[in-house]
C-alpha atoms as a printed R data frame, in Angstrom:
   type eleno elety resid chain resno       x       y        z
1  ATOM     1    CA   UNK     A     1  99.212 198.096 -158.998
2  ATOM     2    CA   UNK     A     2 100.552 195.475 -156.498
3  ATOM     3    CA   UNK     A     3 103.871 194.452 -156.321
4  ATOM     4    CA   UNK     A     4 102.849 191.180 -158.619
5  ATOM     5    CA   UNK     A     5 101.016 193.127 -161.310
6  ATOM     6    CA   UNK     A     6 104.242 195.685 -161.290
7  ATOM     7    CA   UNK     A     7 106.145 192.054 -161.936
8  ATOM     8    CA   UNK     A     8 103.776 190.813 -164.622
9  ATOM     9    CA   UNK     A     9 104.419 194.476 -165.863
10 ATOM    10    CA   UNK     A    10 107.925 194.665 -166.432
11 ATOM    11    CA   UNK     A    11 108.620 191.073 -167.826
12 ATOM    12    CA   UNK     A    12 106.164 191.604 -170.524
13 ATOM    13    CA   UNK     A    13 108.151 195.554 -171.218
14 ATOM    14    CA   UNK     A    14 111.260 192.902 -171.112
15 ATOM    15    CA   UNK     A    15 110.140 191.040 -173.678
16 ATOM    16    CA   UNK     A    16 108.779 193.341 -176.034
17 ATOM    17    CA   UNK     A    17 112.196 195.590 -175.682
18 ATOM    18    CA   UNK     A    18 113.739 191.942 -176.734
19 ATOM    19    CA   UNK     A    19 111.785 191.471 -179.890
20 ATOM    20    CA   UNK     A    20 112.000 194.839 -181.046
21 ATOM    21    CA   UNK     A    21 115.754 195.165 -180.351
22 ATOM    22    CA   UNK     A    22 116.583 191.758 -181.986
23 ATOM    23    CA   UNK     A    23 114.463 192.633 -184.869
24 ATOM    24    CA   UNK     A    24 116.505 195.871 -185.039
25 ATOM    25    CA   UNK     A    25 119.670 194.428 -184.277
26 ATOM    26    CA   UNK     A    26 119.407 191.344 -186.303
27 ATOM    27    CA   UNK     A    27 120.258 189.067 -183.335
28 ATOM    28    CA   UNK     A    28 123.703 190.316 -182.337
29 ATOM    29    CA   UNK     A    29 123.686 189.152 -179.241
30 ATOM    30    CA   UNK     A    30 123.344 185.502 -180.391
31 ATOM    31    CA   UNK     A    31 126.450 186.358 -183.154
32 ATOM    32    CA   UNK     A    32 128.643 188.251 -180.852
33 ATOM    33    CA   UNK     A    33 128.193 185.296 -178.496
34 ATOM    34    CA   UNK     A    34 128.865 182.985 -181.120
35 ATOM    35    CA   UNK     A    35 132.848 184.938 -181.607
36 ATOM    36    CA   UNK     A    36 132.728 185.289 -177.912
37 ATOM    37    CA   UNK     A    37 131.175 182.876 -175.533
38 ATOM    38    CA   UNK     A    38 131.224 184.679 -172.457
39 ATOM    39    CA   UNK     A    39 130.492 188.044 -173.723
40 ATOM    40    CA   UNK     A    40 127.839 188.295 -171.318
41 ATOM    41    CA   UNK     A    41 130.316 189.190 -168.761
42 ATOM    42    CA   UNK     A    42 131.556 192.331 -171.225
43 ATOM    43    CA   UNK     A    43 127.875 193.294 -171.400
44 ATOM    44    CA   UNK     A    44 126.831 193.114 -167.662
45 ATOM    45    CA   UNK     A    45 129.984 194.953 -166.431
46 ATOM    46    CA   UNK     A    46 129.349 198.134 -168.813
47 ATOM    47    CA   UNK     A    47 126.121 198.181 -167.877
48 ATOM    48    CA   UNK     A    48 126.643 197.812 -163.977
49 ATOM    49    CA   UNK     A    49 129.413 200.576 -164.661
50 ATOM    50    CA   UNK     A    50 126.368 202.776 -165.913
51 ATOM    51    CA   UNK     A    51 124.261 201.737 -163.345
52 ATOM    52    CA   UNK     A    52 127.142 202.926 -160.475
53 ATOM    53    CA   UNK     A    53 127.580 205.996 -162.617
54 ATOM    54    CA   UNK     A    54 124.114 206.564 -162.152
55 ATOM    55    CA   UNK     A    55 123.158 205.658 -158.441
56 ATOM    56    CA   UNK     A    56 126.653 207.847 -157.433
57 ATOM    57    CA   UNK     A    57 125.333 211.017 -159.025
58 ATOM    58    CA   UNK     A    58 128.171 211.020 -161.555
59 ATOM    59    CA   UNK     A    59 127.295 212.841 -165.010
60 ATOM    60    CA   UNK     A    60 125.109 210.534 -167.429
61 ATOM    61    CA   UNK     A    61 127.115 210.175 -170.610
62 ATOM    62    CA   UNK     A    62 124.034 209.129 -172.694
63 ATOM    63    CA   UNK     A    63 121.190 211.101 -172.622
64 ATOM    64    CA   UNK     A    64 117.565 210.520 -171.020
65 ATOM    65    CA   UNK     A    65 119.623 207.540 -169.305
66 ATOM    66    CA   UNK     A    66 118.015 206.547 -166.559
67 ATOM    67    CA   UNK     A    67 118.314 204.079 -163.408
68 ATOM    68    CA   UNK     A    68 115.520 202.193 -164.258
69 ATOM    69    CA   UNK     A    69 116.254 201.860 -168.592
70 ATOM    70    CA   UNK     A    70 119.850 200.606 -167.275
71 ATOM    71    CA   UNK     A    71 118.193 198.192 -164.751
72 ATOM    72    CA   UNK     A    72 115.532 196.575 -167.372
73 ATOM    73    CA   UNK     A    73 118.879 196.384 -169.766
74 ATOM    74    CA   UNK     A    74 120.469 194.225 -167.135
75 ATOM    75    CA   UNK     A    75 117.212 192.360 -166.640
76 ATOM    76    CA   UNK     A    76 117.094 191.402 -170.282
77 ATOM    77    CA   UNK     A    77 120.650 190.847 -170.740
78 ATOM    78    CA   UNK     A    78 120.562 188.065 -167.995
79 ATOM    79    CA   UNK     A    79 117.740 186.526 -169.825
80 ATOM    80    CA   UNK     A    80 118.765 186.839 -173.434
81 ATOM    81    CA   UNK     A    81 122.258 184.533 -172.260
82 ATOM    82    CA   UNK     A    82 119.506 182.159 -169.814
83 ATOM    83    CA   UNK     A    83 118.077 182.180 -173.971
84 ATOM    84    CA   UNK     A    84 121.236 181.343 -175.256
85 ATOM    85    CA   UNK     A    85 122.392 178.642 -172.814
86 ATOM    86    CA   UNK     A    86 118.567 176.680 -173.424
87 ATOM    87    CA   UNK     A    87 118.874 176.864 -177.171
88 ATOM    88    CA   UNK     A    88 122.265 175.516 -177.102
89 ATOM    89    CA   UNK     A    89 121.299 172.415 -174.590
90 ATOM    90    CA   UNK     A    90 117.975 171.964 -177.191
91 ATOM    91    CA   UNK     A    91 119.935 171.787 -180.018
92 ATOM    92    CA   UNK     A    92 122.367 169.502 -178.954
């Protein structure tokens, strides 16, 4: 695969971790915003603390965590508050 087809790739795995987690979840991300706006800052630091935990060679604390999961959970938690923001400026 080219580096555009690795692209298309990961946005749809994005997107389908999204739909299966918020089914699972029951849209918590959306509530816990709701209580507190900016927890998108709460989320990306933990998981850019994992990601440094992992890229230093420290001990995983969650098993079969991996560089790239933690990356894609970044990814997705970026878009799910780019989500947020556009279905707050639609709904007025």
């Amino acid at each position: 695969m080219d580096r555009i087809q690795i692209h298309e790739a990961k946005c749809n795995e994005l997107h389908t971790t999204y739909v299966i987690k918020n089914h699972d979840y029951g849209d918590s991300f959306a509530k816990t915003r709701a209580v507190v706006p900016n927890a998108i800052l709460v989320r990306l630091h933990d998981k850019l603390n994992r990601l440094t935990t992992l890229m230093t060679g420290e001990a995983a604390m969650v098993k079969d965590e991996s560089i790239d999961d933690t990356l894609l959970d970044l990814a997705n938690y970026a878009l799910m508050e780019l989500v947020e923001r556009e279905a707050e400026r639609s709904n007025g």
